[in-house]
Backbone as a ProteinNet text record, in pm:
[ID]
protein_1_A
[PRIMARY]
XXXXXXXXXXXXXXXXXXXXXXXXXXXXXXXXXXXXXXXXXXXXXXXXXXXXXXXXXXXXXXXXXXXXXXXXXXXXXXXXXXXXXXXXXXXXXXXXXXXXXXXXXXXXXXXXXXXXXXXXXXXXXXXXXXXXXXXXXXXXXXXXXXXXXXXXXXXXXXXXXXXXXXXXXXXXXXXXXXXXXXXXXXXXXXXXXXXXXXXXXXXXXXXXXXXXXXXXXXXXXXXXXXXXXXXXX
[TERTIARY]
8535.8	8618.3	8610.1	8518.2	8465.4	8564.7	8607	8683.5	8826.8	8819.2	8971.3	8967.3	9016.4	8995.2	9110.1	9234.5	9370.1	9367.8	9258.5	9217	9235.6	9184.5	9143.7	9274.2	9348.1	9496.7	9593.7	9534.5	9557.4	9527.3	9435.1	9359.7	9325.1	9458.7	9441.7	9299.4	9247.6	9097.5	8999.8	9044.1	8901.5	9013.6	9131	9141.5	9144.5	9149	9096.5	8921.3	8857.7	8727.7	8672.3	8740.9	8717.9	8765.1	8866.7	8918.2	8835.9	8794.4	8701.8	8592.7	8519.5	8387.4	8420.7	8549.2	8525.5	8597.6	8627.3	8692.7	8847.5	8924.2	9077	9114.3	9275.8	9369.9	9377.4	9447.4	9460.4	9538.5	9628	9799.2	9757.3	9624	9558	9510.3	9428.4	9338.5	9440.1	9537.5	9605.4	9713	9696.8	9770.9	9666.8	9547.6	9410.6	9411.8	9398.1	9342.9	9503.1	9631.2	9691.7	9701.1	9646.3	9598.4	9509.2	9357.3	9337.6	9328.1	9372.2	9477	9595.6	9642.9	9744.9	9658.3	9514.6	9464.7	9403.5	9307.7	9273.1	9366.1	9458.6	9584.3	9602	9638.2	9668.1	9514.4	9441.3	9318.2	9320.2	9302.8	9323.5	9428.5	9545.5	9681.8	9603.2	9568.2	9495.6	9423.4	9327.9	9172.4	9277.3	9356.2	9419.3	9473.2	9570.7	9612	9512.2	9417.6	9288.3	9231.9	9233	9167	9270	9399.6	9504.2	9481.6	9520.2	9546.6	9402.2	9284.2	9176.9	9134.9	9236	9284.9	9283.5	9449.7	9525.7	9510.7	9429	9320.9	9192.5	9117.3	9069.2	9124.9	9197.7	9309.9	9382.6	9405.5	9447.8	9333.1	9240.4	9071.2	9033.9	9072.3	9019.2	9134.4	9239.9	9318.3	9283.4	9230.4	9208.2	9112	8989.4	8890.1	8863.1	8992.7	9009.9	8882.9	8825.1	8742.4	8857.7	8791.4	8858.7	8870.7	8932.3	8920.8	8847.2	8773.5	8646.4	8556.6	8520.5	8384.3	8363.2	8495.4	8524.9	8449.2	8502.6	8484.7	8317.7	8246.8	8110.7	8026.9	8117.5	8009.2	8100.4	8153.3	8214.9	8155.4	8024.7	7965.7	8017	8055	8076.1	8212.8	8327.5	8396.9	8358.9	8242.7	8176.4	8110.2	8109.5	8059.6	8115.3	8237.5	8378.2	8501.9	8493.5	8641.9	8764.5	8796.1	8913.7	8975.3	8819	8880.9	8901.6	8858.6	8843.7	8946.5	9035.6	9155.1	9282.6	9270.5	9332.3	9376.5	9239.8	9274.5	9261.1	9255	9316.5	9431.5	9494.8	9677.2	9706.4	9682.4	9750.5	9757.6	9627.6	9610.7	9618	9671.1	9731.7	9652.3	9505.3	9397.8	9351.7	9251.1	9206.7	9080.2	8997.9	8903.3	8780.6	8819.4	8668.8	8713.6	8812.9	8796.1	8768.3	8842.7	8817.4	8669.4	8584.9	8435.1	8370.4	8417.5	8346	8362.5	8505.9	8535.5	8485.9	8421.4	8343.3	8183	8165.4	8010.7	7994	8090.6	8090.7	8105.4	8143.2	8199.1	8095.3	7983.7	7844.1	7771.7	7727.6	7682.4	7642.3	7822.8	7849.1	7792.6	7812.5	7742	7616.3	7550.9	7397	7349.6	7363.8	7386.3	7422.8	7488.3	7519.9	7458.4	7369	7328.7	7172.7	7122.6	6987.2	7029.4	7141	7148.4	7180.9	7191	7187.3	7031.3	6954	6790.3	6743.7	6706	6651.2	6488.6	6469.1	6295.6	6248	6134.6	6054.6	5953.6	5925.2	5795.2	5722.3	5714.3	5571.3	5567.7	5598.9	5571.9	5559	5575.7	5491.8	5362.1	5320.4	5221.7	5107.9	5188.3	5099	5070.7	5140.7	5134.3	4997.6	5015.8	4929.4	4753.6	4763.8	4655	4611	4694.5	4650.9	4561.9	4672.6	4582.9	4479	4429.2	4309.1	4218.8	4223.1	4117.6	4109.1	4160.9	4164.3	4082.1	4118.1	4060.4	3852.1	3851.8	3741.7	3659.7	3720.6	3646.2	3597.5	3706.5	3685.7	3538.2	3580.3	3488.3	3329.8	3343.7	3179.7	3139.5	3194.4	3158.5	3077.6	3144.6	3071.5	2921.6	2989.3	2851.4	2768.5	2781.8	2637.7	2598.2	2665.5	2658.7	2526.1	2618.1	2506.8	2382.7	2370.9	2230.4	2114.7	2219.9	2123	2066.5	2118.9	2093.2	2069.5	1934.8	1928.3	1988	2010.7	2102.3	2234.2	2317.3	2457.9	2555.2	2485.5	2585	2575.6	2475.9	2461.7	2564.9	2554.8	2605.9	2777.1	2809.9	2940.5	3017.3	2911.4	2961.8	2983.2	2921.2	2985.2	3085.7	2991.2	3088.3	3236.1	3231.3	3386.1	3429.6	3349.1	3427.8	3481.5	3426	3453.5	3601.1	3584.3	3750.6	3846.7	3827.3	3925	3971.2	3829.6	3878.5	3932.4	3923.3	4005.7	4143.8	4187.1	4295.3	4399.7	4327.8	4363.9	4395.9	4339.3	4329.2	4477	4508.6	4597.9	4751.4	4730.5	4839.4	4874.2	4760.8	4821	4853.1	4795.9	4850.2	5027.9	5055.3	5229.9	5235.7	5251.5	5297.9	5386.9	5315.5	5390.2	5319	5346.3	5280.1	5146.4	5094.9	5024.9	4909.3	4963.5	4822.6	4819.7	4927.4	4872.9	4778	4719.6	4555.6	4448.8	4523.4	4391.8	4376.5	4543.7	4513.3	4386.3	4329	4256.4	4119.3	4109	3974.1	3973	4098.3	4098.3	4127.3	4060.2	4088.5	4180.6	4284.7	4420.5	4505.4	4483.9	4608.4	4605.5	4485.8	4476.9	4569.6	4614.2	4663	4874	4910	5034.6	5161.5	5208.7	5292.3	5439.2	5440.5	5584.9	5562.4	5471.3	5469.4	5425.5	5397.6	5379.1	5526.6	5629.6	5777.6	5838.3	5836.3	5910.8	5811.2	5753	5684.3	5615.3	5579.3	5514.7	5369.9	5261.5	5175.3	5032.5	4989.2	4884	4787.4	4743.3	4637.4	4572.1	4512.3	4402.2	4329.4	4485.7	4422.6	4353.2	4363.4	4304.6	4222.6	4191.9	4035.5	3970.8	3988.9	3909	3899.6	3936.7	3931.8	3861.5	3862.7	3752.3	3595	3596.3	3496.5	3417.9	3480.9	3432.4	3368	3441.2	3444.5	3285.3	3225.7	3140.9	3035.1	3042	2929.1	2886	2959.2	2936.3	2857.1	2880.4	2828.9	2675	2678.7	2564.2	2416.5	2491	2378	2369.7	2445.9	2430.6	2298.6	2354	2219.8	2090.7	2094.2	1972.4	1886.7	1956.6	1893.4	1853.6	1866.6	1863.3	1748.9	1729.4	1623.6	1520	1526	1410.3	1370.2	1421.8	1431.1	1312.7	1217.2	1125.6	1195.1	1234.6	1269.8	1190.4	1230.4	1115.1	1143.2	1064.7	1072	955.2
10984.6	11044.9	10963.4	10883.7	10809.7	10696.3	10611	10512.8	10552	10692.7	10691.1	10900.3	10863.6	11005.6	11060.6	10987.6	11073.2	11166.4	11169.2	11250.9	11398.3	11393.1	11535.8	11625.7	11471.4	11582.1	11647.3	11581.2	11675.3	11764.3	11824.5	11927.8	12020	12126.1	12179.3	12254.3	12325.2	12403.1	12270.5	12163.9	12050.9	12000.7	12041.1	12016.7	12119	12231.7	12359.9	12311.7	12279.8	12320.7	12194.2	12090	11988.3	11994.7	12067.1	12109.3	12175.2	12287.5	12370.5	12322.4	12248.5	12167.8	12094.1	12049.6	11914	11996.9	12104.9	12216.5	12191.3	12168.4	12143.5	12209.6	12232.8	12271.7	12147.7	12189.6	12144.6	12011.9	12052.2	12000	11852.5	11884.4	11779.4	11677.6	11761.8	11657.1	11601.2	11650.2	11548.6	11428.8	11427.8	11339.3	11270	11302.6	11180.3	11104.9	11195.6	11144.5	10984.6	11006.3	10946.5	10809.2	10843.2	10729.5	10631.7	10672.8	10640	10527.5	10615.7	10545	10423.4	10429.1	10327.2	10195.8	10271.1	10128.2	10087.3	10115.3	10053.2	9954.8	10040	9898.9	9828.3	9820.3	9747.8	9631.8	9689.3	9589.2	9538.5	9601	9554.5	9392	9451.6	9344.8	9230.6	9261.5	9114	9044.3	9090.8	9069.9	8942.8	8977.1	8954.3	8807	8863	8695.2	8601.4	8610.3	8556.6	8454.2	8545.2	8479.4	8367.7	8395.2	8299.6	8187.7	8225.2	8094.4	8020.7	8127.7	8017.8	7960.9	7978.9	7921.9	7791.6	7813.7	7700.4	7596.1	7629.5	7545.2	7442.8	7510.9	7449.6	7363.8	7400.9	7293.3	7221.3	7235.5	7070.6	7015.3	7052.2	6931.6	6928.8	6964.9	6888.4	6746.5	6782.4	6677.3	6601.5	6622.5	6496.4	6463.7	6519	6427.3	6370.1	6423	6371	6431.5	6562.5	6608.2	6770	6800.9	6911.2	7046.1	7132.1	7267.5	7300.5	7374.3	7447.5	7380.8	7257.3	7229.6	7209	7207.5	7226.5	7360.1	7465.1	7608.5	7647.2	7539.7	7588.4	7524	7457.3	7365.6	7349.2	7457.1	7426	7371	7417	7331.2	7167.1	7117.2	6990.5	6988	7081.4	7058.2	7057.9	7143.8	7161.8	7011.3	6923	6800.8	6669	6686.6	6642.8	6687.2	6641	6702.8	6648.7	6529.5	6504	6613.5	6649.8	6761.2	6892.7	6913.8	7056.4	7077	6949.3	6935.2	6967.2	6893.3	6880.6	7098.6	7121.4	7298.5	7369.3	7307.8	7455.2	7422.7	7329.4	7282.1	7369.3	7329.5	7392.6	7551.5	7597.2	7766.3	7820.2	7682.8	7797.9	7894.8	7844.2	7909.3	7846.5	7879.7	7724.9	7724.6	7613.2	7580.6	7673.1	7733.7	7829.5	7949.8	7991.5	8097.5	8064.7	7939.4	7870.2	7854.2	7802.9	7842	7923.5	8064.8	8163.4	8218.8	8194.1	8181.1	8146.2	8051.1	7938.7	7988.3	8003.4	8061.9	8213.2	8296.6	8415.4	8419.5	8300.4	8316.9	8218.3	8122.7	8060.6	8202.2	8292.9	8378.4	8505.4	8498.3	8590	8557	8439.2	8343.1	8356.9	8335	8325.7	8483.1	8571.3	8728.1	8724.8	8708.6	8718.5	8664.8	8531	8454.5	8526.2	8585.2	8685.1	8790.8	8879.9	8999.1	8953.1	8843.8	8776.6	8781.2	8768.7	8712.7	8876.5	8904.9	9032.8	8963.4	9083.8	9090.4	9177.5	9173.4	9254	9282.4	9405.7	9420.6	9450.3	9544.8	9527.1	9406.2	9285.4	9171.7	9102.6	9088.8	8991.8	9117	9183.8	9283.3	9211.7	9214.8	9209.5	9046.2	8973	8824.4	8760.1	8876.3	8863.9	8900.5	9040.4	9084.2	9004.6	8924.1	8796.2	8706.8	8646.1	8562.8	8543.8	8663.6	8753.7	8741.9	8789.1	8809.7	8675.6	8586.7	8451.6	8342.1	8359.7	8314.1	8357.7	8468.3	8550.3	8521.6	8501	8420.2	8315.8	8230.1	8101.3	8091.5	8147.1	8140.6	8182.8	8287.8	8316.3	8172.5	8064.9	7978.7	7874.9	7893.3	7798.1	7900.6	8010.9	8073.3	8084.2	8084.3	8087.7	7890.3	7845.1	7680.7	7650.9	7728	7692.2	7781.3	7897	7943.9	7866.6	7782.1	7760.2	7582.7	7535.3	7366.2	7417.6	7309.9	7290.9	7226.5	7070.9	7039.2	6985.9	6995.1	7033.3	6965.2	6832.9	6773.5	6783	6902	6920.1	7044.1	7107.9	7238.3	7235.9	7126.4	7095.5	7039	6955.7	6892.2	6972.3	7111.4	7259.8	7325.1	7327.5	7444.3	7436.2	7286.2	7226	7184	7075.7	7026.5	7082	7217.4	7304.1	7354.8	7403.1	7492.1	7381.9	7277.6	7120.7	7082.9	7082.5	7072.6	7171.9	7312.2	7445.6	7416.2	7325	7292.2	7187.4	7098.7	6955.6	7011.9	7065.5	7156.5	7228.4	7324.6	7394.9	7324.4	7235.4	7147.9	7048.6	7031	6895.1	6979.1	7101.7	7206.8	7280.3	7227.3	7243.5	7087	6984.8	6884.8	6876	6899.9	6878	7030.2	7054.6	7126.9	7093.5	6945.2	6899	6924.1	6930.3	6948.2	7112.3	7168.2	7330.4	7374.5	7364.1	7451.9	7447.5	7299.2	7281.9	7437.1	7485.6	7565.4	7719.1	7746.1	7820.4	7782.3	7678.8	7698.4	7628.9	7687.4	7696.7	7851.2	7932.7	7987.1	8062.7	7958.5	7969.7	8010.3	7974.4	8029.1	8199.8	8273.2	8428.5	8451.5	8339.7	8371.7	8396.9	8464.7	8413.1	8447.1	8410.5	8427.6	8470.1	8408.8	8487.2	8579.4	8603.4	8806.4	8870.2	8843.9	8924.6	8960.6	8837.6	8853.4	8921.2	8937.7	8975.1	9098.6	9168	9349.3	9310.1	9185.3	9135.9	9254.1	9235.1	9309	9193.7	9195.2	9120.6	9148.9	9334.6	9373.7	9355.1	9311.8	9274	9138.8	9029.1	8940.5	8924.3	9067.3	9084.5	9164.7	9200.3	9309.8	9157.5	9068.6	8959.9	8901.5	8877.3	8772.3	8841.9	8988.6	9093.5	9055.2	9098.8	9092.8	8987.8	8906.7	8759.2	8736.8	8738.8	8715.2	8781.5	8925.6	9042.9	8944.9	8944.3	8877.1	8728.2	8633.4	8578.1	8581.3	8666.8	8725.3	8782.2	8865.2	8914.2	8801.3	8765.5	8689.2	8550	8480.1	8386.7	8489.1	8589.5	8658.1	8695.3	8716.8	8710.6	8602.6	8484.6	8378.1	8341.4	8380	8334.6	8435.2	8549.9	8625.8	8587.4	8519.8	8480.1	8361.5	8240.7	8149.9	8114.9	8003.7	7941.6	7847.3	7862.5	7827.6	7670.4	7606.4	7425.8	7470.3	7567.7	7576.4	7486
11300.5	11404.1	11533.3	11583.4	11691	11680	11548.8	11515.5	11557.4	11490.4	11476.2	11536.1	11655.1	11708.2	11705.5	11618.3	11570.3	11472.7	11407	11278.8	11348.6	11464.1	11503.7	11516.8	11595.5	11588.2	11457.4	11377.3	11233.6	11186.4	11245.9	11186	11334.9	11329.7	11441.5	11513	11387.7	11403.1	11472	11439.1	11499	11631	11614.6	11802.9	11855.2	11841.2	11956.2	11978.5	11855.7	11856.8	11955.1	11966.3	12084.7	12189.3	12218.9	12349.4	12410.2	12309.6	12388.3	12408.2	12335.9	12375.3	12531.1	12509.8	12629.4	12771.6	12741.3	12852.5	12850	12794.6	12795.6	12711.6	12761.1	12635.6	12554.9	12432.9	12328.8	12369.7	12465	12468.2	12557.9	12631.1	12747.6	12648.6	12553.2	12431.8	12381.4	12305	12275.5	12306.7	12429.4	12550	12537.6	12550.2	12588.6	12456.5	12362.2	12251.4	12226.3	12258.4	12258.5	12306.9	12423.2	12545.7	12475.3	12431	12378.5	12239.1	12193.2	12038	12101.5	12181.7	12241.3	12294.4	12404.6	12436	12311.5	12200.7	12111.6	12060.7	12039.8	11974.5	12010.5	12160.2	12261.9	12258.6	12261.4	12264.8	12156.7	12035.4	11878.6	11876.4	11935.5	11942.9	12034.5	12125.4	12239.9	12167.5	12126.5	11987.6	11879	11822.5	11745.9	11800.1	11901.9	11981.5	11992.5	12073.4	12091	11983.6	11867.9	11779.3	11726.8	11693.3	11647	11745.3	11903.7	11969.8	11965.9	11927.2	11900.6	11797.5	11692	11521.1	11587	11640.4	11659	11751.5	11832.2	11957	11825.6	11743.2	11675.7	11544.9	11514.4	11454.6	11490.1	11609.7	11667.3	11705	11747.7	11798.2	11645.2	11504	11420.8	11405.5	11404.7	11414.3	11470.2	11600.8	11729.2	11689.5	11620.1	11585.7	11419.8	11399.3	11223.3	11142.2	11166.7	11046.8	11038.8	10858.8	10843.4	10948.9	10960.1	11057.8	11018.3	10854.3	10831.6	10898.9	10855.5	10944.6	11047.5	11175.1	11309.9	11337.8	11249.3	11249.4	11269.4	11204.7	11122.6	11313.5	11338.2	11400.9	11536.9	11592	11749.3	11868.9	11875.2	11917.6	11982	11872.5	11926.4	12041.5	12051.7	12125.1	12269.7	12292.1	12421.2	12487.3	12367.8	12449.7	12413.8	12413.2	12315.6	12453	12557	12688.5	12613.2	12572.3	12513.4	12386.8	12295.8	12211.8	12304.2	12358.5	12463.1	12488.1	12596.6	12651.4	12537.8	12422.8	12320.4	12271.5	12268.4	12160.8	12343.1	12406.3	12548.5	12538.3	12503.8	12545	12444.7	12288.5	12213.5	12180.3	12218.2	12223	12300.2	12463	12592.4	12690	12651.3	12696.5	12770.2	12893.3	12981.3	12908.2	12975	12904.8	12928.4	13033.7	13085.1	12968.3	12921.2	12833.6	12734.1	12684	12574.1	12517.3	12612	12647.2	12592.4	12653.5	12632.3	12504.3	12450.3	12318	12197.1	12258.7	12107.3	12168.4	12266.1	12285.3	12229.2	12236.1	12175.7	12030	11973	11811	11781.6	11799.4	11765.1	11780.8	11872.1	11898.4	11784.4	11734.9	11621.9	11499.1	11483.7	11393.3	11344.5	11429	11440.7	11445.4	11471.5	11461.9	11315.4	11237.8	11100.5	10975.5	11055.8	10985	10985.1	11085.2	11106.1	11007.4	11033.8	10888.9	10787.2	10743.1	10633.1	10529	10613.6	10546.9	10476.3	10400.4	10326.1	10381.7	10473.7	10487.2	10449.7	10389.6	10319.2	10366.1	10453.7	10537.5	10443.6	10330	10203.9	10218.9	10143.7	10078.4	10205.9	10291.4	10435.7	10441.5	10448.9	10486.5	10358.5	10215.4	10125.1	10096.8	10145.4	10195.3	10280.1	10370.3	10457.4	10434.9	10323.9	10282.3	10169.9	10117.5	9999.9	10086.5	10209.6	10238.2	10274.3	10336.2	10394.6	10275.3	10192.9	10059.7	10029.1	10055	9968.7	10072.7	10177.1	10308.8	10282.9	10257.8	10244.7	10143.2	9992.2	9931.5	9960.4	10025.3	10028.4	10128.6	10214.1	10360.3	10307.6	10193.3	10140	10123.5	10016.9	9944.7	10029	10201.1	10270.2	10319	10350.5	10395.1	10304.4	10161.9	10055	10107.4	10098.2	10094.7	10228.4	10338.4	10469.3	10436.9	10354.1	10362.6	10235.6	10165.5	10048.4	10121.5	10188.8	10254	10384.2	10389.2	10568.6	10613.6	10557.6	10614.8	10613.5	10722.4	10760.7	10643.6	10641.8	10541.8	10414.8	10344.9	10222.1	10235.5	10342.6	10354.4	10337	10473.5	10433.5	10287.3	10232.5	10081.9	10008.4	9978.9	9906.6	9977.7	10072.1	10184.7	10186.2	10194.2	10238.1	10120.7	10029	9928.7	9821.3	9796.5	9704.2	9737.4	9798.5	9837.3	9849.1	9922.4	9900.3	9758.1	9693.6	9539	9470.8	9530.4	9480.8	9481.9	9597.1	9682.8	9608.8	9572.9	9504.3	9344.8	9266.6	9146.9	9188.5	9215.6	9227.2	9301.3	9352	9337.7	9227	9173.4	9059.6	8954.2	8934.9	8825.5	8858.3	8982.9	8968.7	8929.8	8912.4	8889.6	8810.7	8660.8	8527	8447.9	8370.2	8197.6	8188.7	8189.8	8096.1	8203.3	8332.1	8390.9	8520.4	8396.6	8461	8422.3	8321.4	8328.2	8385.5	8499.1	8627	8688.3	8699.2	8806.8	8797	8681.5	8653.4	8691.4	8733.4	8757.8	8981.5	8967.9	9129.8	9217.4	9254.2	9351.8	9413.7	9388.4	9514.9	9406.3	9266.6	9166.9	9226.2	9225.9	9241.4	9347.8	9426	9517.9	9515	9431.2	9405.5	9464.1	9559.4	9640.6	9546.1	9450.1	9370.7	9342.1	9290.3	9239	9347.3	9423.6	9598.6	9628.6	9655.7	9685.7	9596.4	9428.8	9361.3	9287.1	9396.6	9403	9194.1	9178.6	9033.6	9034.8	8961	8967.9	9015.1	9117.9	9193.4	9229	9191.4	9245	9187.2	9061.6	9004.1	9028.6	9119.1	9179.5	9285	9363.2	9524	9483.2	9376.5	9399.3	9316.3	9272.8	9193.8	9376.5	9422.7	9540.7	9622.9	9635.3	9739.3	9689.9	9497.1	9445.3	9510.4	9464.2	9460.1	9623.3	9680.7	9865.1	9888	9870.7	9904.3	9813.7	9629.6	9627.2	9658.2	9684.3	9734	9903.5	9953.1	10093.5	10042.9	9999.5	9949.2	9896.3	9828.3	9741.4	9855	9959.1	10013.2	10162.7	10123	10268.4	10228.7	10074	10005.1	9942	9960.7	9974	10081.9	10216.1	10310.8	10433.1	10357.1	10371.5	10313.7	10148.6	10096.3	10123.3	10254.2	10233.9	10328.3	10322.1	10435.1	10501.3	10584.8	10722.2	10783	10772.5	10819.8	11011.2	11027	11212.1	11260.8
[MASK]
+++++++++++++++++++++++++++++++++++++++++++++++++++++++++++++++++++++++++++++++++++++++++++++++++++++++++++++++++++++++++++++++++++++++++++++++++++++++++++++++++++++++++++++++++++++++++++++++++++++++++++++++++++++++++++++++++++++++++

């Protein structure tokens, strides 16, 4: 009814029942409601011109710059730093260039607005993206903390600490390569980590309670070594 507020005058019971809401006779509402309905059109009809003479403004600056009109269309942009094309589609669409302007800044605008409701986001699957990476981060991070409690020193600590999860790292990439060398990826880590069945709601929770597991005893048993440990003070 908001679109099209002529409906009402069809249906006399819903124009008393708005008259009386808005305090008028009937006979007032439907004079307004008329008014109304006339400027829409009237604006509708302008809307309409607008866009033609800004057809035909961009089809002559593809001419002038010899590429097709669609990809003029995709990419207006360039007339803004292009005055010879500028000059060229204000002559022919009769528009000056300051509207012309606002024209192609309002229709990039639209663009980019369309091209945002375009993307399907998935707040589960970034949430559960996020809680992957968390658990996976967590394992990983035990592996150095058992590493630093079992070596005194640093560079024994780092050579597990670090090289392990690197080689988790290196493993799970050469296992996308080809076939022949996917069964690296099982003995890395980061496979648990699987970002396609996260996006496509797949079933993954058995990979994040393996990556919790894992993360806690690793924590555990690296603090119980490290309670039992003699200390060179």
């Amino acid at each position: 009814v908001e679109e099209t507020p002529s409906l009402i005058q069809n249906d006399p019971a819903a124009l008393e029942a708005a008259a009386a809401k808005m305090g008028m006779d009937t006979t007032t509402l439907s004079a307004y409601i008329d008014q109304l309905t006339a400027q829409a059109e009237e604006q509708e009809a302008q809307k309409e011109a607008m866009q033609q003479a800004l057809s035909d403004g961009l089809t002559a600056a593809a001419g002038h710059l010899k590429m097709e009109t669609g990809k003029l269309m995709q990419n207006m942009g360039i007339l803004k730093t292009d005055p010879a094309a500028m000059a060229v589609a204000s002559e022919v669409s009769g528009l000056d260039e300051a509207t012309l302007t606002i024209m192609i800044d309002q229709s990039l605008g639209a663009m980019e607005v369309s091209s945002d409701l375009g993307v399907d986001f998935d707040p589960f699957a970034f949430l559960m993206m996020n809680l992957g990476c968390l658990l996976l981060m967590f394992a990983i991070s035990g592996i150095s903390y058992l590493a630093s409690c079992i070596f005194n020193l640093s560079k024994h600590s780092l050579g597990l600490g670090a090289g392990l999860p690197f080689a988790f790292l290196i493993l799970y990439f050469l296992s996308q390569v080809n076939t022949t060398l996917e069964p690296l990826k099982y003995f890395s880590l980061v496979t648990l980590f699987d970002t396609t069945l996260i996006i496509n709601r797949g079933d993954y929770w058995a990979q994040f309670v393996v990556l919790g597991v894992v993360g806690i005893m690793l924590y555990v048993f690296a603090m119980r070594i490290f309670e039992r440990k003699d200390l060179p003070l």
